[in-house]
C-alpha positions as CSV (number, residue, x, y, z in Angstrom):
1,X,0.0,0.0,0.0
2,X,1.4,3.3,-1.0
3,X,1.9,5.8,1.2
4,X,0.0,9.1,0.3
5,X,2.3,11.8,-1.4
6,X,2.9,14.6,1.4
7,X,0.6,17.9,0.5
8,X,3.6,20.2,0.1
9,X,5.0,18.0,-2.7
10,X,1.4,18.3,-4.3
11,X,1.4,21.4,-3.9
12,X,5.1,22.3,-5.5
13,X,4.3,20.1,-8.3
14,X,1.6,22.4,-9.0
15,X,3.1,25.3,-9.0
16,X,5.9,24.0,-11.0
17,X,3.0,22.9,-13.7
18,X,2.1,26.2,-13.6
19,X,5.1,27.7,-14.2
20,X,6.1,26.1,-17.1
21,X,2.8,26.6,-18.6
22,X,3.3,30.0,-18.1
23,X,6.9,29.7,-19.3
24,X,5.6,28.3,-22.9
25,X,2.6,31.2,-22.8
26,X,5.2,34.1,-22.5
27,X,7.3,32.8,-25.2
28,X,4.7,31.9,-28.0
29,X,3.6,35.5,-26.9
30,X,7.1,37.6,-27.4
31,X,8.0,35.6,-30.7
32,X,9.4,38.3,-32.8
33,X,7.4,38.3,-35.8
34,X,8.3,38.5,-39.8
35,X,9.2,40.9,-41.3
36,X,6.2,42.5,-44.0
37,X,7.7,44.6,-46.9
38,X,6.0,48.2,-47.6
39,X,3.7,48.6,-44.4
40,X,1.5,51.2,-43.2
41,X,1.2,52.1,-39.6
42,X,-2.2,53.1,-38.3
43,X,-3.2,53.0,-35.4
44,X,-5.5,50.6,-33.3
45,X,-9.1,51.5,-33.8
46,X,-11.4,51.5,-30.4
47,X,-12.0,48.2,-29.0
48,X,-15.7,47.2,-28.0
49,X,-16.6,44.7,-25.3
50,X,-16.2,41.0,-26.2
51,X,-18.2,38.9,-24.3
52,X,-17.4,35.8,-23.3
53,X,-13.6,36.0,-24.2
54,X,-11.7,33.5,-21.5
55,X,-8.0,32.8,-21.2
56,X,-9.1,29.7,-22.9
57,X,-10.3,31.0,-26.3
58,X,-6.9,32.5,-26.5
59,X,-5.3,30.9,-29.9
60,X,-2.2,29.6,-29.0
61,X,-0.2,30.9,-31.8
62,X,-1.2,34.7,-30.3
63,X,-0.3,37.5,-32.9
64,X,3.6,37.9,-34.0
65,X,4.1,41.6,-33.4
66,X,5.8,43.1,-30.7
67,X,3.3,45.8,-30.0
68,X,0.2,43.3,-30.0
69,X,-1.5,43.9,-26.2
70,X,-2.9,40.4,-24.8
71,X,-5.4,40.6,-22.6
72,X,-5.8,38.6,-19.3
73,X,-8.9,38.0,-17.7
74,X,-10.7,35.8,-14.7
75,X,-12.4,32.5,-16.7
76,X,-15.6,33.6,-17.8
77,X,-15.9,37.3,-16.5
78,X,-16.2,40.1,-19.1
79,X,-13.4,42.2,-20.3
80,X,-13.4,45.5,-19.7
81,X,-13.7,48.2,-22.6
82,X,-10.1,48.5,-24.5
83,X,-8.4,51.9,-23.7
84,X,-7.9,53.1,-27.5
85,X,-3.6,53.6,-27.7
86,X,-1.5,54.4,-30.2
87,X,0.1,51.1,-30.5
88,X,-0.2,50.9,-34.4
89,X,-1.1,47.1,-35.8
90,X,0.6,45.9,-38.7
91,X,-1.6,45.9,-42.1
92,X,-0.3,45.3,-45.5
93,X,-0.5,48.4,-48.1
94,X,0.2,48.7,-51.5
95,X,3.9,49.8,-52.3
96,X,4.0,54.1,-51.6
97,X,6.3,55.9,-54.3
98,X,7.4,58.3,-51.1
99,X,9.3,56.6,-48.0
100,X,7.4,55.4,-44.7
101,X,7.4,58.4,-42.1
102,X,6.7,57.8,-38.2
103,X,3.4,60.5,-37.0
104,X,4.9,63.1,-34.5
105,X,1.6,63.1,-32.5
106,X,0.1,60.2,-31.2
107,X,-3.3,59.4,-32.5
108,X,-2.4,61.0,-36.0
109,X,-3.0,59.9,-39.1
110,X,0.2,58.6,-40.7
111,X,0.6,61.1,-44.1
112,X,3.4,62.4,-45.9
113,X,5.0,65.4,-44.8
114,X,6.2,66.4,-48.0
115,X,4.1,67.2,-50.9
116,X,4.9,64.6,-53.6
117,X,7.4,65.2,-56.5
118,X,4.7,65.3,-58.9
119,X,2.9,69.2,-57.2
120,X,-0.7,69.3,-58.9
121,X,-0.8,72.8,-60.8
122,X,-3.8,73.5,-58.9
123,X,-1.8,73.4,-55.4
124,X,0.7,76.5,-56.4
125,X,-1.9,78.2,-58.3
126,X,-3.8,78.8,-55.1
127,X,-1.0,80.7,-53.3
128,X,-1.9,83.3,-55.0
129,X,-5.7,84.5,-56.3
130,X,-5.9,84.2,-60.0
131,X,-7.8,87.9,-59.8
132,X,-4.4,89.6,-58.6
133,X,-2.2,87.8,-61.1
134,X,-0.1,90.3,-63.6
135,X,-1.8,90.2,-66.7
136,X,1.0,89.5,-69.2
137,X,0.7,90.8,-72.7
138,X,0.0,88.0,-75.7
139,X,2.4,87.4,-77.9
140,X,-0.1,86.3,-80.5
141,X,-2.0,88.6,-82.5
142,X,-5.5,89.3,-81.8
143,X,-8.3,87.7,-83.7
144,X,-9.2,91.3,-85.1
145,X,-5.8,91.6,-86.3
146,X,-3.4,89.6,-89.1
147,X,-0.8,87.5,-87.9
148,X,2.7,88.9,-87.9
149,X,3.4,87.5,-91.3
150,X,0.7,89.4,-92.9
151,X,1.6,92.8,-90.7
152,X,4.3,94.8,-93.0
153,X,7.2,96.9,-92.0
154,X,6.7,100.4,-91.3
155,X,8.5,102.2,-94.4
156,X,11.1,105.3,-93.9
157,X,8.5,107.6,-94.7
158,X,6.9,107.5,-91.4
159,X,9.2,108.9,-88.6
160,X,8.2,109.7,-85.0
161,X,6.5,113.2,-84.0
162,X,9.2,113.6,-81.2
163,X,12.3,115.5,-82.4
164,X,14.1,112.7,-83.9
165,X,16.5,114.3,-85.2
166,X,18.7,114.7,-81.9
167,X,18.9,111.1,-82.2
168,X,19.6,110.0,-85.6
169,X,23.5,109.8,-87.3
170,X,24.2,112.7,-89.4
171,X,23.5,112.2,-93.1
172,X,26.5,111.2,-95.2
173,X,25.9,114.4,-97.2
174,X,26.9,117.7,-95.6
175,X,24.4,120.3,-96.1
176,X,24.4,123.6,-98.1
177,X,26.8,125.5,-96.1
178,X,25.2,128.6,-94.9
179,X,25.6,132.0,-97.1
180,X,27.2,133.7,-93.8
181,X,29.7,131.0,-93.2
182,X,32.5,131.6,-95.8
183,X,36.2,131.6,-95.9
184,X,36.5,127.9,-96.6
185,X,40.0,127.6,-98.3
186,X,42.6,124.9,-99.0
187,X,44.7,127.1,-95.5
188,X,42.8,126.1,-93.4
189,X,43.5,122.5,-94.1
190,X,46.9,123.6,-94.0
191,X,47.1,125.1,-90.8
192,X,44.7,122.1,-89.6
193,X,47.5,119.8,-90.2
194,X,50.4,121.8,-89.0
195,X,48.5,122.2,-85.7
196,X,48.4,118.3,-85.3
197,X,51.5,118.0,-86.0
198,X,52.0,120.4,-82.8
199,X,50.1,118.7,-80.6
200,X,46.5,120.0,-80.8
201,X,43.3,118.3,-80.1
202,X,41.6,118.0,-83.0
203,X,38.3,117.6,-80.4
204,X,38.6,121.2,-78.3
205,X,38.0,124.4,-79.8
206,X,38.9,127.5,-78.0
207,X,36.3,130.6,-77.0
208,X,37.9,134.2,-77.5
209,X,35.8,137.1,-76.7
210,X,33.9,139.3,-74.0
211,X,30.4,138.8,-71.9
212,X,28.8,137.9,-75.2
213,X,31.2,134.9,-75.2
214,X,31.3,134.7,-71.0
215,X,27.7,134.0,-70.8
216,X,25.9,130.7,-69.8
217,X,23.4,131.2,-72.3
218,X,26.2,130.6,-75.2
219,X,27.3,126.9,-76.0
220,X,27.3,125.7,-72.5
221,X,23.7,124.7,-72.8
222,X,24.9,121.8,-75.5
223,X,27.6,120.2,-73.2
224,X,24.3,120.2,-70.3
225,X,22.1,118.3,-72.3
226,X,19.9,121.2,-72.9
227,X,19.3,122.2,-76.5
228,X,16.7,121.4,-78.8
229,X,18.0,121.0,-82.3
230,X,14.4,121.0,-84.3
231,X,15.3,121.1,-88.3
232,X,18.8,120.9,-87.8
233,X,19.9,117.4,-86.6
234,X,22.1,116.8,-88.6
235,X,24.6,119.1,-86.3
236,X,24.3,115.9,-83.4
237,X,27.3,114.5,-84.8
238,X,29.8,117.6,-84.4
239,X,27.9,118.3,-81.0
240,X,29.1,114.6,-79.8
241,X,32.3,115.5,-82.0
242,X,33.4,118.6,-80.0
243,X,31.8,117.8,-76.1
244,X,33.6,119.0,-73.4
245,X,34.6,122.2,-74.7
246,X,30.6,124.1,-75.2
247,X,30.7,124.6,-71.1
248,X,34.2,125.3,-70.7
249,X,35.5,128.6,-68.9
250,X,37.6,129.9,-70.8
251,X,40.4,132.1,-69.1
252,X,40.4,134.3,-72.9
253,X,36.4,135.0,-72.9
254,X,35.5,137.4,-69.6
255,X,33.1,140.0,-69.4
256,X,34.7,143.8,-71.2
257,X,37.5,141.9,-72.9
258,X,38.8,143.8,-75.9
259,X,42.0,143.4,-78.2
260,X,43.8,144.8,-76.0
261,X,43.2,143.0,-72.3
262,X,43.6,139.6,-74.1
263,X,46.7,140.3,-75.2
264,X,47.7,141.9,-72.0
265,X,49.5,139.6,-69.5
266,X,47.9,141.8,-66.4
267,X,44.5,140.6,-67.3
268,X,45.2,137.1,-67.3
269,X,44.2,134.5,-64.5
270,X,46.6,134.0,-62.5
271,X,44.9,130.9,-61.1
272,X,45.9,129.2,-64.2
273,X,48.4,131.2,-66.4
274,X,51.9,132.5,-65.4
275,X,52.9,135.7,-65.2
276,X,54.1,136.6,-68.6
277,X,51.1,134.6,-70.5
278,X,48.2,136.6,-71.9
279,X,45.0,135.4,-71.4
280,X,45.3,134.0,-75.1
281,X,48.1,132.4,-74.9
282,X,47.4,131.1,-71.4
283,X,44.0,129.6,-73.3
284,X,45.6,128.2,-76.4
285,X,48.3,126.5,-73.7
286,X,45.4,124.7,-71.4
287,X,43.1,123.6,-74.3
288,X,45.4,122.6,-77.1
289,X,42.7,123.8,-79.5
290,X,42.3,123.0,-83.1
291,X,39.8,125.7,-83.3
292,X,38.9,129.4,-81.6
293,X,35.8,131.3,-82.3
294,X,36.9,135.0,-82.0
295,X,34.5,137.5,-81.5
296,X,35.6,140.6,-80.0
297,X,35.7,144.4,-81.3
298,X,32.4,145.7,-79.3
299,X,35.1,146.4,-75.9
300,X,37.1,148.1,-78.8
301,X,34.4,150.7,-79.4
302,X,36.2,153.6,-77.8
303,X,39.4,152.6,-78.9
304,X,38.6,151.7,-82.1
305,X,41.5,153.8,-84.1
306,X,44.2,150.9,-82.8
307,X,42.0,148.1,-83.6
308,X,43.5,146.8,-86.9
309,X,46.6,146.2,-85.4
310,X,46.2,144.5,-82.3
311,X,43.4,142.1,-83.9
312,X,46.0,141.4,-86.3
313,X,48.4,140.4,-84.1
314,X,44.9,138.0,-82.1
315,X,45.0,136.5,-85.6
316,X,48.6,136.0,-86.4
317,X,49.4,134.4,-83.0
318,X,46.8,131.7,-83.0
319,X,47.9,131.2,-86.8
320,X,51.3,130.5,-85.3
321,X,49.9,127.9,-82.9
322,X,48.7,125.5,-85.7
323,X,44.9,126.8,-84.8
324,X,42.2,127.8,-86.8
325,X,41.0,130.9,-86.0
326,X,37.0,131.3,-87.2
327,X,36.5,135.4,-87.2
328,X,32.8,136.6,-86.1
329,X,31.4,140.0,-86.7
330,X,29.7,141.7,-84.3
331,X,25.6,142.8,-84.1
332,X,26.3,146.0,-83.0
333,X,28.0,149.3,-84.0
334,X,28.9,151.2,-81.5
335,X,32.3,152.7,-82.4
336,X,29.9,154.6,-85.3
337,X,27.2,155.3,-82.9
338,X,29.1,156.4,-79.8
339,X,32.7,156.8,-80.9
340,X,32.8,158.4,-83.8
341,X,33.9,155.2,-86.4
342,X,33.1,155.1,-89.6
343,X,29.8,152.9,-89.8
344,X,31.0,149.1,-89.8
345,X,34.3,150.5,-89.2
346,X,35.3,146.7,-86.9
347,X,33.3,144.5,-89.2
348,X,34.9,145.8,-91.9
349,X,38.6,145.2,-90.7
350,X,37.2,141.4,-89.1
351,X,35.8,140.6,-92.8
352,X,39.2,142.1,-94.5
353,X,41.3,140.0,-91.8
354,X,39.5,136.9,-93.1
355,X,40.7,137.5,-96.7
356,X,44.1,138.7,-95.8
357,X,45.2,135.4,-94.4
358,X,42.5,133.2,-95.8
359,X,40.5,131.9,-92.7
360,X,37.3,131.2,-92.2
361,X,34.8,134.0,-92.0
362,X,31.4,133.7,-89.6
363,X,29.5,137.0,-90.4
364,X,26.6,136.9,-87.4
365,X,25.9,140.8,-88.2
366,X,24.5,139.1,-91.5
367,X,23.0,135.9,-89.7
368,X,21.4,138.0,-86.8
369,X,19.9,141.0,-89.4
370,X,16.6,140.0,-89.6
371,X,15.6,139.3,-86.5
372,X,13.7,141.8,-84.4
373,X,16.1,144.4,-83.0
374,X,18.9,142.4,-85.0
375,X,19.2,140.2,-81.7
376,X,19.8,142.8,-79.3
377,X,18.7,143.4,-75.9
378,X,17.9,147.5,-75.6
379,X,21.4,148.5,-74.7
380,X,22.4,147.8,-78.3
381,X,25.4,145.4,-77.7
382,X,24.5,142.2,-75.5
383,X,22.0,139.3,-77.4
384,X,18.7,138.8,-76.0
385,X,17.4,135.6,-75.4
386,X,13.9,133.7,-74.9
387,X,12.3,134.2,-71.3
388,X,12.1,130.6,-70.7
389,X,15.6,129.8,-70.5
390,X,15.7,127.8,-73.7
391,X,18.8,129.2,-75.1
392,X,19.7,126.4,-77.4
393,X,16.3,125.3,-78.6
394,X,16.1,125.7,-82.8
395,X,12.5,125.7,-83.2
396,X,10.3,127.7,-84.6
397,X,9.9,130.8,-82.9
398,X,13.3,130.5,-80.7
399,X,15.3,131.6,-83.6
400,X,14.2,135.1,-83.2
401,X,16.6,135.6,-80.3
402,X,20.0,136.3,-80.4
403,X,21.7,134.3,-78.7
404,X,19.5,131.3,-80.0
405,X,21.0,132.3,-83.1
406,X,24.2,132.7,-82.3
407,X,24.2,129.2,-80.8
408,X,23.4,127.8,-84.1
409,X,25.5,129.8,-86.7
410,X,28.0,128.7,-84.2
411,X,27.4,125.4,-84.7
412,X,27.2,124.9,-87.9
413,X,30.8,126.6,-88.5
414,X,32.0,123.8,-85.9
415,X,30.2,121.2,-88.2
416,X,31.5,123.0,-91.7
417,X,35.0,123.1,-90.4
418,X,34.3,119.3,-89.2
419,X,33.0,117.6,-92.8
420,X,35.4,119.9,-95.2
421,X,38.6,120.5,-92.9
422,X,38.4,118.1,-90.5
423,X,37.6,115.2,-92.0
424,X,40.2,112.6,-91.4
425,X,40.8,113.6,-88.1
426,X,40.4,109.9,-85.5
């Protein structure tokens, strides 16, 4: 007869039982599961009640993945409602074109965070309201109009209403040159050359004279920008030609300068000119002139009986520099009117001077004759000039002034002197 096993070893042996049953439970439970290609992560939906789920109806292959809960009850008593987690289950998807990205809140939706290469049209156009978009012109041709093939090409005939002629190249073809401009010989060619030879500039001219000359309202306007040729564009080319030297102060052109003070060492600058230099020679040594426009004789009106000489020597002394010197006449008379000249008595010698040594000639008594008051302010010796300032404008109407017109006859000697003398020069 056996004896009866002691209670305690019953009792260990169940609890061993136990043990390894729990033992094989844990490890069919934590069995890491396969891998699945191309998986979505969502998360667990909300769990309702199950009834009747026991320890029992457990499967004993539970689910493989690591984040699968199991729950453990008391045999036949009720689970309670599931708390809905995060814990995402593991659900096969079809293969995404963009990689697998983990959801920064919990709870979320797993999306893309970036918008995929392909951007729908529709997505950027709504930054901004079509309504406030730049309307950009079409570069085909309206319905109401012919296609570009069919449009012809404006001819030369039609030219813009807007002075183009401050714009436009010089024509190949110089213009008549003007009955008051004369003088044009085969010297001054001559001396044209001699004076490069010398060093000269064949750019700069030179400005010899008094406060007609010294006076903002003559050829400076042209180097400023502000002049208006109207009819006469064909004069653009010697403006660009000679630029720099319109606005120039020159130290032999000041206000009461006759013969005789710009030849005169003591009425030079002696800023700029040494102490034995006369304000022409001082002049003709800073510029390096091709060219000076000489117009003096009305500071000469009381001393009128000496004037031959002395503008003889004006004359021979910028021959000697390899210059050009362009004589002017004057618009007044005032040695006859004040001073007891013969009438035209310093016209007459400038226009002789011209022939004598074969220079050119720029007669502005003749050029400024019809004009009202032949140019002249009331005094009877300075130009006058349009009230708006518009020194240098040549259209109709502004060529009644003298010192418009003196800004174009002087001009055009500078563009004569330019086509027929000049020509060569780089």
């Amino acid at each position: 007869m056996r004896r009866p096993r002691p209670l305690t070893l019953v009792i260990v042996a169940e609890v061993v039982g136990c043990v390894l049953l729990a033992a094989l439970a844990l490890a069919a439970v934590f069995t890491p599961a396969p891998s699945v290609p191309l998986v979505t992560l969502m998360p667990t939906p909300a769990l309702s009640t199950v009834e009747g789920l026991t320890p029992s109806a457990i499967p004993s292959t539970a689910p493989t993945a690591e984040s699968t809960q199991v729950a453990v009850a008391a045999s036949d008593t009720p689970l309670p409602p599931a708390v809905e987690t995060a814990t995402p289950i593991v659900l096969p998807t079809p293969a995404l074109s963009t990689p697998e990205h983990t959801p920064k809140d919990e709870g979320a939706p797993l999306l893309p965070k970036e918008t995929p290469t392909q951007t729908s049209p529709v997505l950027i156009a709504s930054d901004t309201p079509a309504e406030i978009l730049p309307t950009v012109p079409s570069r085909t041709p309206r319905p109401d109009t012919p296609t570009p093939t069919q449009t012809p090409i404006p001819t030369a005939t039609l030219t813009p209403t807007q002075t183009p002629t401050q714009t436009l190249t010089p024509t190949p073809t110089a213009p008549p040159v003007p009955a008051y401009i004369s003088g044009l010989t085969a010297n001054a060619r001559e001396i044209f050359l001699r004076g490069q030879s010398l060093g000269n500039r064949a750019h700069a001219f030179a400005l010899v004279g008094d406060s007609n000359t010294d006076n903002p309202a003559f050829f400076a306007p042209f180097d400023f920008g502000s002049y208006n040729l109207g009819e006469h564009g064909y004069l653009q080319g010697t403006l660009n030609y000679f630029g720099g030297s319109f606005a120039r102060d020159s130290v032999a052109a000041v206000g009461g300068f006759s013969t005789a003070k710009v030849l005169d060492p003591a009425f030079n600058d002696p800023a700029w000119c040494s102490s034995s230099e006369s304000p022409l020679a001082c002049e003709y040594r800073l510029q390096r002139p091709s060219i000076a426009l000489i117009l003096l004789g009305t500071g000469d009106h009381q001393i009128w009986q000496g004037f031959r000489g002395r503008y003889r020597q004006v004359v021979e002394y910028t021959l000697a520099q390899g210059i050009i010197p362009v004589l002017i006449t004057k618009a007044d008379d005032l040695e006859s009117l004040e001073d007891g000249a013969p009438a035209g008595y310093i016209n007459g010698v400038i226009v002789q001077m011209s022939g004598d040594y074969r220079v050119p000639l720029l007669d502005l008594r003749q050029a400024v004759a019809p004009l009202p008051n032949r140019g002249l302010l009331p005094d009877g010796f300075h130009y006058n000039y349009p009230g708006d300032g518009q020194f240098a404008n040549f259209a109709d109407g502004y060529l009644d002034y003298g010192f418009n017109m003196r800004n174009l006859t002087g001009l055009q000697v500078l563009d004569v002197l330019r086509r027929q003398v000049m020509y060569d020069a780089p």
